[in-house]
C-alpha positions in Angstrom: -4.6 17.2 5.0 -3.1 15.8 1.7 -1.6 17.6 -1.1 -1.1 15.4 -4.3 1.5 16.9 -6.9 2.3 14.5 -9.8 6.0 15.1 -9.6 9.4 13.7 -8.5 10.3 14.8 -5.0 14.2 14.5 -6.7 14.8 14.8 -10.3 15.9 11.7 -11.4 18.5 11.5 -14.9 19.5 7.9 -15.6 22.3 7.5 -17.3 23.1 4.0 -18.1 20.8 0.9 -17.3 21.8 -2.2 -14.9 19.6 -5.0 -15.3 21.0 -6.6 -12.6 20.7 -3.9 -10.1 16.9 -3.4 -11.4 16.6 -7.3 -10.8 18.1 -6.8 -7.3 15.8 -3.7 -6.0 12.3 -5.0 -7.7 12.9 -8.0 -5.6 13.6 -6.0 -2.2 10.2 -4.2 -3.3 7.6 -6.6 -5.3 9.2 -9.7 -4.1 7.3 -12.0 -1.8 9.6 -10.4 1.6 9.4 -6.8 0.0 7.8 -3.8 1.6 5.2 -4.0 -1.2 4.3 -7.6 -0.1 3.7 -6.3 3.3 2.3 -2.9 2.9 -0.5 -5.1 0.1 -0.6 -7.6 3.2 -2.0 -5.0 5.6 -4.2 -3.1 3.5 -6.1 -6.4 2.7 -6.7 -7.7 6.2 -8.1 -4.3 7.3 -10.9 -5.4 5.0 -11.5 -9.0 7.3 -11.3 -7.0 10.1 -14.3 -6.8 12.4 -13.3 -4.4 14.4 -12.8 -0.3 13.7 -10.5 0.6 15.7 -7.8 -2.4 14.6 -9.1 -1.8 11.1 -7.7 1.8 11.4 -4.5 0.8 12.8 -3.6 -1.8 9.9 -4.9 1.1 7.8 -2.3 3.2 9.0 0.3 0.6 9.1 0.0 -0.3 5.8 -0.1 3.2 4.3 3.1 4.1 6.7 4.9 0.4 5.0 4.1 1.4 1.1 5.1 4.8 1.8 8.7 3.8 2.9 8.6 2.3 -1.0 9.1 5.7 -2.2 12.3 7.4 -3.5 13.5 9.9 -1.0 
């Protein structure tokens, strides 16, 4: 079912560096309203949750949010 290569799905060649745009996209993704936030947010309550089939769906939920974190 899963297939783990350690490479980029796109080759990536940076150029130049913008501190500004870094500052700008780290927030979107680590910040408190980023999809990282939420997808961390998720994954934890699946833990408090008493039930199996609702601790699958947050599961899911949570893996589907910190996959739409990566490039591509």
């Amino acid at each position: 079912m899963w297939n783990y290569e350690k490479r980029l799905e796109y080759p990536i060649n940076i150029k130049r560096t913008d501190a500004a745009m870094a500052k700008a996209i780290i927030s979107q993704f680590g910040g408190p309203d980023g999809e990282t936030g939420a997808a961390m947010r998720y994954l934890s309550q699946r833990f408090a949750m008493p039930y199996r089939p609702v601790m699958g769906v947050l599961t899911d939920v949570g893996i589907e949010a910190s996959n739409r974190n990566l490039p591509g």
